[in-house]
Short mmCIF file of the C-alpha atoms (twelve columns), coordinates in Angstrom:
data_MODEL
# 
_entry.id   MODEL 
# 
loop_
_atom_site.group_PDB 
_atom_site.id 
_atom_site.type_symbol 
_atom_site.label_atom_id 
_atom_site.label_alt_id 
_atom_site.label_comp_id 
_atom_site.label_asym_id 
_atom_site.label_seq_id 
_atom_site.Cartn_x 
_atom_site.Cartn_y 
_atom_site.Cartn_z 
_atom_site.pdbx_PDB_model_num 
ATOM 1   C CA . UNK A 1   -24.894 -38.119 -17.032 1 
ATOM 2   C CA . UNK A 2   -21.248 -37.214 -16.859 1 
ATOM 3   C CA . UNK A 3   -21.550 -36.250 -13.470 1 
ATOM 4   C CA . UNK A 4   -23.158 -39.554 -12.598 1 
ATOM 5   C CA . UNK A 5   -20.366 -41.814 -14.207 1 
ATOM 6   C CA . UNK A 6   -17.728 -39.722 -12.123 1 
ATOM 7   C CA . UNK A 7   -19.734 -40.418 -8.807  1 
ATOM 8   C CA . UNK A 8   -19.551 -43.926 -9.426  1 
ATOM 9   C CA . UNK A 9   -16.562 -44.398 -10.354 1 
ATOM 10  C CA . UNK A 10  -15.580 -42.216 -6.910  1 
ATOM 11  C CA . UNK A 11  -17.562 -45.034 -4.689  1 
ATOM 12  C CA . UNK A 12  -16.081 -47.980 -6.482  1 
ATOM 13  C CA . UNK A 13  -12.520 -46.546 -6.376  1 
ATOM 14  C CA . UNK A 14  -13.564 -45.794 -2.790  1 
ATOM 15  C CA . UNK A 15  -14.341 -49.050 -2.291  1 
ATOM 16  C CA . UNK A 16  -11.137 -50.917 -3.729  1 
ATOM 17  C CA . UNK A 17  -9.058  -48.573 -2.040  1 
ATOM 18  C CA . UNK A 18  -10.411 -49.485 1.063   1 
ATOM 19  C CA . UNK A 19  -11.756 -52.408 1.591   1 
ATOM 20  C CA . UNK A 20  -9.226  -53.474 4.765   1 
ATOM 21  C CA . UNK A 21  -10.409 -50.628 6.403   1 
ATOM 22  C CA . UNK A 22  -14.035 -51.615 5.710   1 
ATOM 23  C CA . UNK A 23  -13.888 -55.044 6.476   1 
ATOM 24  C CA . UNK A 24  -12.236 -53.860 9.826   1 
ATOM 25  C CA . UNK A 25  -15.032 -51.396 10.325  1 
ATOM 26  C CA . UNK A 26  -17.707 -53.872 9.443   1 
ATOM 27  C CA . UNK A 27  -15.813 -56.248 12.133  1 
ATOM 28  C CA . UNK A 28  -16.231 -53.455 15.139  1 
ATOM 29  C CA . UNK A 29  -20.048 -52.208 13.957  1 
ATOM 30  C CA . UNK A 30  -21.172 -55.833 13.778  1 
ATOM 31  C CA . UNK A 31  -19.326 -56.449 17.719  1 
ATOM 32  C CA . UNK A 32  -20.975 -53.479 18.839  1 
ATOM 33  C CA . UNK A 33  -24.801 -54.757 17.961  1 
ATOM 34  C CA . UNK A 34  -23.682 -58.135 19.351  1 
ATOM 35  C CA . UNK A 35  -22.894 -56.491 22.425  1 
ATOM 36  C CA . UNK A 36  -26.127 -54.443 22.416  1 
ATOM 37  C CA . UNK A 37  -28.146 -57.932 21.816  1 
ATOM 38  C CA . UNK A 38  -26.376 -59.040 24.537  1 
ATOM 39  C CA . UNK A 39  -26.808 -56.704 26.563  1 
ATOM 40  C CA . UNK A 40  -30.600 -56.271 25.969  1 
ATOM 41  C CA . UNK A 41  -30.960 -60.201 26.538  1 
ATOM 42  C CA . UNK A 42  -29.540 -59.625 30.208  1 
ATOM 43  C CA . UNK A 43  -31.631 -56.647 30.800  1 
ATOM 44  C CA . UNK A 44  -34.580 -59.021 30.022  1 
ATOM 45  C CA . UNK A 45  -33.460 -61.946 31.660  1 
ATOM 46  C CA . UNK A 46  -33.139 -59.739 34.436  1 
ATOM 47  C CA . UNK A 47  -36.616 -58.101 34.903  1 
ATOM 48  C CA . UNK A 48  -38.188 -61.631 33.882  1 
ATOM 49  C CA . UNK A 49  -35.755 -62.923 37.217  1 
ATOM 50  C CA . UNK A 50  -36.944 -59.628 39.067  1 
ATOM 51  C CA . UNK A 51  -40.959 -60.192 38.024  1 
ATOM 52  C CA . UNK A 52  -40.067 -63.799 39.749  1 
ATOM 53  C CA . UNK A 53  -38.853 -62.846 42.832  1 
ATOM 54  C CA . UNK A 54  -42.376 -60.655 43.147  1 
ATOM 55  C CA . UNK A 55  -44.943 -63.019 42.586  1 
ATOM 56  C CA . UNK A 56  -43.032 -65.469 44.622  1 
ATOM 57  C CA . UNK A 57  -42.709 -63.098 47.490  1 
ATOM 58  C CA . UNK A 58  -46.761 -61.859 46.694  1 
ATOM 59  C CA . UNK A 59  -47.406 -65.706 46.898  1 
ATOM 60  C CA . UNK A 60  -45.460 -65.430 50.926  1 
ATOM 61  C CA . UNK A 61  -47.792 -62.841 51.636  1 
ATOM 62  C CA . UNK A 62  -51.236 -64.240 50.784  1 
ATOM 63  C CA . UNK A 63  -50.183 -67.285 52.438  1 
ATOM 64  C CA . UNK A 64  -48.952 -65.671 55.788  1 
ATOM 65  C CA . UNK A 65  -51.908 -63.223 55.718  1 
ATOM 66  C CA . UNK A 66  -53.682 -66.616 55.462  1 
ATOM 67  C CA . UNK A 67  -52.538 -67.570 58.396  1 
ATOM 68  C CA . UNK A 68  -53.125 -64.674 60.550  1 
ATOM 69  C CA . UNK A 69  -56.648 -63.845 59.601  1 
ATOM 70  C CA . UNK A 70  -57.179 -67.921 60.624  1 
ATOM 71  C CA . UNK A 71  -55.320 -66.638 63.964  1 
ATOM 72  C CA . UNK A 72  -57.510 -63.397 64.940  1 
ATOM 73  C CA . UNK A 73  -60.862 -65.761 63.913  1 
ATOM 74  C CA . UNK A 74  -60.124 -66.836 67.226  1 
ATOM 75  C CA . UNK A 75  -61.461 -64.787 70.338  1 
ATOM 76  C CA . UNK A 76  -58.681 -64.812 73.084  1 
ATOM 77  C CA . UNK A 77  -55.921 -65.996 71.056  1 
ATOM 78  C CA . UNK A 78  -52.733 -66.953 73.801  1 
ATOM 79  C CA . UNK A 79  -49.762 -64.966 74.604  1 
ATOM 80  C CA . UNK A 80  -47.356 -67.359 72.389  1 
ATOM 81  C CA . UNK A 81  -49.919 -66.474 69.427  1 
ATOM 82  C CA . UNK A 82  -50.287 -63.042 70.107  1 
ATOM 83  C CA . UNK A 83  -46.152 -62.934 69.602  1 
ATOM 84  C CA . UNK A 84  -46.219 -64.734 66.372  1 
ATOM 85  C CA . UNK A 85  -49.146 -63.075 65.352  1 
ATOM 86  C CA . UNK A 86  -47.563 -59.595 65.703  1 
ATOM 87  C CA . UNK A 87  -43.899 -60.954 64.522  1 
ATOM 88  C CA . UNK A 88  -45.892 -62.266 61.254  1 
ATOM 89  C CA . UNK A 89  -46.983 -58.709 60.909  1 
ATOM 90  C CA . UNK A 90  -43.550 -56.977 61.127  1 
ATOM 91  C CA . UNK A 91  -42.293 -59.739 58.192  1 
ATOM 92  C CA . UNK A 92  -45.376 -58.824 55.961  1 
ATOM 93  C CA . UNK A 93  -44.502 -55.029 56.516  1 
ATOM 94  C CA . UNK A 94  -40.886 -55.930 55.324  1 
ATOM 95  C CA . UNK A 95  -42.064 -58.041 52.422  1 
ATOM 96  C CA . UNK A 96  -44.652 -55.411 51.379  1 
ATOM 97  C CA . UNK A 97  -41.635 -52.467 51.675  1 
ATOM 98  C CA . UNK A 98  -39.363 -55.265 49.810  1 
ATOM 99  C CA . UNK A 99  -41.986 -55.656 47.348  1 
ATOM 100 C CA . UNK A 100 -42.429 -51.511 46.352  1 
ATOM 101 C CA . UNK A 101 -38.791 -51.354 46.089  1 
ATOM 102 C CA . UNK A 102 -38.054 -53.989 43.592  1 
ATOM 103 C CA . UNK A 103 -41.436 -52.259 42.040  1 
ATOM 104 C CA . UNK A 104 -39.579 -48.803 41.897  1 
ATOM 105 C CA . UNK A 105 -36.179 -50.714 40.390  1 
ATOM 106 C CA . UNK A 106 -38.313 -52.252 37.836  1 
ATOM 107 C CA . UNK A 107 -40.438 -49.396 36.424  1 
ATOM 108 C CA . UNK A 108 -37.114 -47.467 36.573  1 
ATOM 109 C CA . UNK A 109 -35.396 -49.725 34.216  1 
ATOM 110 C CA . UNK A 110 -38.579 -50.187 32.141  1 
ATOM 111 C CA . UNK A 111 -38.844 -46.138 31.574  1 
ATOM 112 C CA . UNK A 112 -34.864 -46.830 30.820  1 
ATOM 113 C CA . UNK A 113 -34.646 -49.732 28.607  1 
ATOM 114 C CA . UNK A 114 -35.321 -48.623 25.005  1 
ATOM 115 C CA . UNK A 115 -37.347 -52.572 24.247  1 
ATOM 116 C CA . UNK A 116 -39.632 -52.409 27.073  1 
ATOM 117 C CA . UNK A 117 -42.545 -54.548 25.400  1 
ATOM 118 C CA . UNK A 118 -46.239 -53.538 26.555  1 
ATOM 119 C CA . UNK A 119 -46.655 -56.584 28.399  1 
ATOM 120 C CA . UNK A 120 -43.858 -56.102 30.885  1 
ATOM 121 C CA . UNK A 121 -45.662 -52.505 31.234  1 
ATOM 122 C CA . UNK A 122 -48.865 -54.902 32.018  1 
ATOM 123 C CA . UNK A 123 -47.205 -57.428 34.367  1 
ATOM 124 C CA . UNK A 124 -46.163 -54.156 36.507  1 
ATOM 125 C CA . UNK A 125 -49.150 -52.736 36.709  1 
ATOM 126 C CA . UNK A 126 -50.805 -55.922 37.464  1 
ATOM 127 C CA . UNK A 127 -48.053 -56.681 40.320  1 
ATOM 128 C CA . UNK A 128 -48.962 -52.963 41.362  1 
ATOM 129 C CA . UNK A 129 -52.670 -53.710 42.005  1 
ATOM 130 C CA . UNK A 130 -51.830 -56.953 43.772  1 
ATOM 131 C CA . UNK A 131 -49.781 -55.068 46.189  1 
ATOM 132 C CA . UNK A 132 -51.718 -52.425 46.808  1 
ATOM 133 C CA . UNK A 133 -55.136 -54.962 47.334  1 
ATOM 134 C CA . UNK A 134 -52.719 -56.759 49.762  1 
ATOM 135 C CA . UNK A 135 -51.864 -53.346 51.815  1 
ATOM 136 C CA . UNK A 136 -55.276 -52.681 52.182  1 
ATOM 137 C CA . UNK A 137 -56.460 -55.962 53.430  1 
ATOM 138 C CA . UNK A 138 -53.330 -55.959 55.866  1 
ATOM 139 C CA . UNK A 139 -54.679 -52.667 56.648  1 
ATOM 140 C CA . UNK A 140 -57.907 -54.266 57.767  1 
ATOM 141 C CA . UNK A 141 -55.893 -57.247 59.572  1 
ATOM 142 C CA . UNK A 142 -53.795 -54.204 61.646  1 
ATOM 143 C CA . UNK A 143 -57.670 -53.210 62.484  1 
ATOM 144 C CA . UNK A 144 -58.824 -56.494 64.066  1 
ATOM 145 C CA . UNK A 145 -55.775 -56.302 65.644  1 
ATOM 146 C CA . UNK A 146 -55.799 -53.261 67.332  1 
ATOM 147 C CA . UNK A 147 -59.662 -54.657 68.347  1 
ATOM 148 C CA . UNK A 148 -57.987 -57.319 69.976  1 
ATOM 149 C CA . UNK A 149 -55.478 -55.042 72.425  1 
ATOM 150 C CA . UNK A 150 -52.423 -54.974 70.348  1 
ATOM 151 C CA . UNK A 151 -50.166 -52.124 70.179  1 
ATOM 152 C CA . UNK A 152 -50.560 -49.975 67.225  1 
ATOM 153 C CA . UNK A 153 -46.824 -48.997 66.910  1 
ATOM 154 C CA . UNK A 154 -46.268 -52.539 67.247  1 
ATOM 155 C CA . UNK A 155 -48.552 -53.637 64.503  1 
ATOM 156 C CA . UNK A 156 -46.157 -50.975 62.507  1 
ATOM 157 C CA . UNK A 157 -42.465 -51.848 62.929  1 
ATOM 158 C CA . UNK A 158 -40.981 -54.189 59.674  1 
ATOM 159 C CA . UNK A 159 -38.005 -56.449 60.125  1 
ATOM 160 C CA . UNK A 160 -35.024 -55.019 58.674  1 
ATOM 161 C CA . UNK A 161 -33.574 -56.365 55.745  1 
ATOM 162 C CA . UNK A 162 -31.206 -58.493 57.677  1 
ATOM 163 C CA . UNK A 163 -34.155 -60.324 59.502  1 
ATOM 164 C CA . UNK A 164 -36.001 -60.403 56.580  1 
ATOM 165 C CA . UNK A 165 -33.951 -62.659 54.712  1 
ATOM 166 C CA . UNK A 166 -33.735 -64.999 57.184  1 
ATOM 167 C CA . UNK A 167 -37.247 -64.658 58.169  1 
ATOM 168 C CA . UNK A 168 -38.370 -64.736 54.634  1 
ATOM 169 C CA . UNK A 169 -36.597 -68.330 54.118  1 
ATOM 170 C CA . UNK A 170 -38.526 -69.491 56.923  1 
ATOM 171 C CA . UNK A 171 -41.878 -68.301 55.925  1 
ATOM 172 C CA . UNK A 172 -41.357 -69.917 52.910  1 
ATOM 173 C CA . UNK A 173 -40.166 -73.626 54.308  1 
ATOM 174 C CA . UNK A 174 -43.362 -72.870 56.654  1 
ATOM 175 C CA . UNK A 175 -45.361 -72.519 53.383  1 
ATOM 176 C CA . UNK A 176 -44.407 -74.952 51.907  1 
ATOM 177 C CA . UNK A 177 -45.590 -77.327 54.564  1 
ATOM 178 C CA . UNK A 178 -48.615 -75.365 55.067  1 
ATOM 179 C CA . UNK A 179 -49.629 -76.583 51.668  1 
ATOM 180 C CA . UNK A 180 -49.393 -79.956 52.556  1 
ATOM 181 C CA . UNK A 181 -51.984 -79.226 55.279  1 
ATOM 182 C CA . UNK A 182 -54.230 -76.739 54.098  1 
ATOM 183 C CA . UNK A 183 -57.816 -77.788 54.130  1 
ATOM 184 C CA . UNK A 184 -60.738 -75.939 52.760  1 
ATOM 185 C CA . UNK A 185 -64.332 -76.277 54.171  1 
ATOM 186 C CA . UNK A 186 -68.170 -74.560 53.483  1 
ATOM 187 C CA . UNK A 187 -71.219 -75.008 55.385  1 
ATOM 188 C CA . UNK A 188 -74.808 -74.059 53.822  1 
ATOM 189 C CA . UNK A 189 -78.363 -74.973 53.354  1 
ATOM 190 C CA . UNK A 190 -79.334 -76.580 49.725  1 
ATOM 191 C CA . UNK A 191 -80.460 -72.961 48.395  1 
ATOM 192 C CA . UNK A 192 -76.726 -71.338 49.704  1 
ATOM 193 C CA . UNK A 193 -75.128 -74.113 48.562  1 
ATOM 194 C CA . UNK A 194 -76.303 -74.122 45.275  1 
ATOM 195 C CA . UNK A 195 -76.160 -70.185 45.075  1 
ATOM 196 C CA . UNK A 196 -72.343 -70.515 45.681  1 
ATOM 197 C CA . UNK A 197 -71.995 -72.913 42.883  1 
ATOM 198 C CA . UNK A 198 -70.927 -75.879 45.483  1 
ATOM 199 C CA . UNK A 199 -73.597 -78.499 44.321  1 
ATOM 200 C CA . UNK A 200 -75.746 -78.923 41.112  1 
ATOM 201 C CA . UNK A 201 -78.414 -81.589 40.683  1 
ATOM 202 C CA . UNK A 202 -77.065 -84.655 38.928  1 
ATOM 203 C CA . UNK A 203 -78.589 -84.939 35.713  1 
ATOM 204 C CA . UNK A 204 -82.370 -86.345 35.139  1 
ATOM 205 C CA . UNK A 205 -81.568 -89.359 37.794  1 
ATOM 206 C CA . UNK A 206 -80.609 -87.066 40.037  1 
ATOM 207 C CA . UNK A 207 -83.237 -84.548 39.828  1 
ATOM 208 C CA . UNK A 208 -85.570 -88.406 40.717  1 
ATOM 209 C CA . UNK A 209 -84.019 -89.364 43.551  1 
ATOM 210 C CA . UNK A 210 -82.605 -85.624 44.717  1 
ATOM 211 C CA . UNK A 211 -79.176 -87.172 44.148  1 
ATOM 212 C CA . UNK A 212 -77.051 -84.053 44.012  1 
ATOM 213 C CA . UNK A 213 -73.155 -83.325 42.811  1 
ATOM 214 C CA . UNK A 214 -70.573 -81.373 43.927  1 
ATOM 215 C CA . UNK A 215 -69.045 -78.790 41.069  1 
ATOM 216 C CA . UNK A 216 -65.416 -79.307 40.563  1 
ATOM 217 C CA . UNK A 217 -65.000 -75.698 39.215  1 
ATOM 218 C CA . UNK A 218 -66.286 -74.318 42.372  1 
ATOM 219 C CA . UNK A 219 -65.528 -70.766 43.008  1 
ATOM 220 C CA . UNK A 220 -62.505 -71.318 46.013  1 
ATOM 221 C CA . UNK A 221 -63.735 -68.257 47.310  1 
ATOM 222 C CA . UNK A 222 -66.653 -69.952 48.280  1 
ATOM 223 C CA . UNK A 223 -64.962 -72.216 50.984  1 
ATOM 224 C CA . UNK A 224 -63.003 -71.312 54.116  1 
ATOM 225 C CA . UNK A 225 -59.258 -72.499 54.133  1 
ATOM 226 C CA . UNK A 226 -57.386 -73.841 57.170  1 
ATOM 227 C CA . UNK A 227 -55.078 -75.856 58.825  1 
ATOM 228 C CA . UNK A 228 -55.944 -79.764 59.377  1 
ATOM 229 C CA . UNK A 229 -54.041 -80.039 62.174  1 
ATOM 230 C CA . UNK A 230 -55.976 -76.516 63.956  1 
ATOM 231 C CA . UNK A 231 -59.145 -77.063 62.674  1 
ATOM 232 C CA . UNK A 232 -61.149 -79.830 65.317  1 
ATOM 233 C CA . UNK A 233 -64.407 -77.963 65.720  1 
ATOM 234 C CA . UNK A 234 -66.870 -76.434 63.175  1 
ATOM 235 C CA . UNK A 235 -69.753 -74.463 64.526  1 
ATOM 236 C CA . UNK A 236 -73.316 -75.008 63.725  1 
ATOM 237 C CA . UNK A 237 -76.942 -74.670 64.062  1 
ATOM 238 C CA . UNK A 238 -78.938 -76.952 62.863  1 
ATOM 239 C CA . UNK A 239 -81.531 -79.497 63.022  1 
ATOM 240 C CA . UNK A 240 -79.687 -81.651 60.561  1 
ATOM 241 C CA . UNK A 241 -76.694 -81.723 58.673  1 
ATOM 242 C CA . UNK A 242 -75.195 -84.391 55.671  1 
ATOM 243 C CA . UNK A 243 -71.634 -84.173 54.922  1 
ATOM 244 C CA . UNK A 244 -71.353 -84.151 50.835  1 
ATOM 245 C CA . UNK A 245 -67.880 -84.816 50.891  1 
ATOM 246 C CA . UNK A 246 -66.606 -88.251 51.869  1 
ATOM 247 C CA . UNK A 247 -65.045 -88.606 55.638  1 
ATOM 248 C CA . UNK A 248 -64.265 -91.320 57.583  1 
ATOM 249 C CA . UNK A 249 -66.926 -91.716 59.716  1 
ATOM 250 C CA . UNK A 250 -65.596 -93.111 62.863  1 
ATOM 251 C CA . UNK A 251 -62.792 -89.721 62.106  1 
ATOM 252 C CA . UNK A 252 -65.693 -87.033 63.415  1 
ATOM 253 C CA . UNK A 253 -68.933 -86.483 65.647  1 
ATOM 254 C CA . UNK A 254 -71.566 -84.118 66.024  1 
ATOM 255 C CA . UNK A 255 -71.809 -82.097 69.431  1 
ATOM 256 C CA . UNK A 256 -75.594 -82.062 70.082  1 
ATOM 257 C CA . UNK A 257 -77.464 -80.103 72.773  1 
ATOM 258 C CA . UNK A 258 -81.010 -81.348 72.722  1 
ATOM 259 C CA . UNK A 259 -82.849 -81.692 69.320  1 
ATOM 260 C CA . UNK A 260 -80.292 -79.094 67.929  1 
ATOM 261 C CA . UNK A 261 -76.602 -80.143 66.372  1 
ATOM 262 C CA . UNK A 262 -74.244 -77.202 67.421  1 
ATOM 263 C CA . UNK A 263 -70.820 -78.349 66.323  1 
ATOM 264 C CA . UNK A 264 -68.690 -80.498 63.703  1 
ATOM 265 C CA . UNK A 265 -65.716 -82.387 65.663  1 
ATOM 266 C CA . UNK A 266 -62.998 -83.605 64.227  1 
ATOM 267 C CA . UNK A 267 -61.649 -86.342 66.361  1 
ATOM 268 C CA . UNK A 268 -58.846 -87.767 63.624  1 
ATOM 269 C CA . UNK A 269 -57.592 -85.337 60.969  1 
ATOM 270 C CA . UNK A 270 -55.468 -87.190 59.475  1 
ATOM 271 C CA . UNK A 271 -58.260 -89.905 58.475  1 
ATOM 272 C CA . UNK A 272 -61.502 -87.209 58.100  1 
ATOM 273 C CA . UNK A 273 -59.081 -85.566 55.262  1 
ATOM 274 C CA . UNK A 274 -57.560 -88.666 53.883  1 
ATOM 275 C CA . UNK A 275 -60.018 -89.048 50.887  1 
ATOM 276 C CA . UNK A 276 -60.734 -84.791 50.376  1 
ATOM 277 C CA . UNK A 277 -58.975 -81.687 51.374  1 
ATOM 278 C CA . UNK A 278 -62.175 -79.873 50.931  1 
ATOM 279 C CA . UNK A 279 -65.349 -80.328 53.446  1 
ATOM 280 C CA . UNK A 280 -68.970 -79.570 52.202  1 
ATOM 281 C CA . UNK A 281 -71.530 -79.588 54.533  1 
ATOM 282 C CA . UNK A 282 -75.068 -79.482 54.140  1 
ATOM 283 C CA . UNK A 283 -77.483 -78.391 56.938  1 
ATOM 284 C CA . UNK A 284 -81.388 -78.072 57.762  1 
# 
């Protein structure tokens, strides 16, 4: 017990003796953990910014991939398309380089940072399969491509980091108009229709009178996206055909050739898409 007192009175004399030194002490440790908040705060703020930048620059992708599988759709596409066609390709190289890089950087810092949360691990690895989904299908795009007499080595060459930033800016002012104009249109029998999820039969009255509505949770996989302004003519096949969306219908004709309908035309865009941005159309 002796031995006990004398500790304690060693820690409070300690203590008394001292306590300008501890204060000062208590002063620097409690600076240093600020600046280690701190500096964990930016690191975060950082990789959030970083995350950012990728799914705004995976966004740029899908939507100029878009584009160019609208582009090779088209049989003999024209010398001014080829060139944009295979300039589009050397900015989604660059992109998809800029894109692995900023991928390395981050999963550097994450195997660095000692408060990497499992969810950033997640949001890399989903970013991860995103990009490497999107290489394949450009893979696939480089394939039609080459189908269509383009030069492989060509198909790829990336823009260099200079062009890209310029190039990327534009791609984005482009998308951002694109928007604006994208359309999205399928074309089905009842049975495909309904298979896809497009139209359901409207309640009891509609099962009577074969009334039938279209599903606003449609899958968007199950429609074709395009341009307004590009997209006047819509093949077909058909007998019949009812449009289940509502058009204008002085804004489109159908191209007959005998008792058989062969095309949708689109004489006035701007009116056929003034009500929908989506086209549903039924044939027989």
């Amino acid at each position: 017990m002796g031995s006990k007192w004398w500790v304690s009175v060693c820690v409070l004399w300690s203590a008394c003796g001292n306590s300008a030194g501890g204060a000062k002490e208590a002063r620097e440790d409690e600076d240093a953990l600020t600046g280690i908040v701190v500096a964990q705060a930016e690191q975060l703020q950082d990789m959030d910014s970083t995350f950012a930048e990728l799914k705004r620059t995976l966004e740029l992708i899908d939507d100029r991939e878009h584009f160019m599988k609208d582009q090779v759709r088209i049989k003999e596409p024209g010398k001014v398309m080829r060139r944009r066609l295979v300039y589009n390709m050397h900015l989604l190289n660059g992109l998809v380089a800029q894109c692995r890089r900023k991928m390395t950087d981050l999963e550097g810092r994450s195997a660095r940072s000692t408060n990497a949360s499992p969810s950033d691990i997640a949001r890399l690895e989903a970013r991860r399969k995103e990009l490497d989904a999107c290489s394949e299908r450009l893979a696939d795009l480089r394939g039609q491509m080459l189908a269509m007499g383009m030069d492989r080595s060509q198909l790829e060459q990336a823009l260099t980091d200079a062009q890209l930033e310029v190039a990327e800016q534009e791609a984005m002012v482009e998308a951002l108009q694109g928007d604006l104009d994208r359309v999205w249109y399928t074309v089905g029998n009842d049975k495909d229709l309904r298979e896809m999820g497009v139209i359901s039969q409207a309640g009891l009255l509609g099962r009577l009178v074969g009334r039938r509505a279209l599903n606003r949770g449609s899958d968007q996989r199950s429609f074709t996206m395009s341009d307004k302004h590009r997209l006047r003519r819509i093949a077909l096949d058909a007998r019949r055909a009812n449009l289940l969306t509502e058009h204008p219908d002085d804004s489109y004709r159908f191209v007959t050739d005998g008792d058989r309908l062969r095309a949708l035309e689109i004489r006035d865009p701007d009116a056929f898409w003034r009500f929908s941005r989506y086209l549903v159309l039924e044939v027989k």
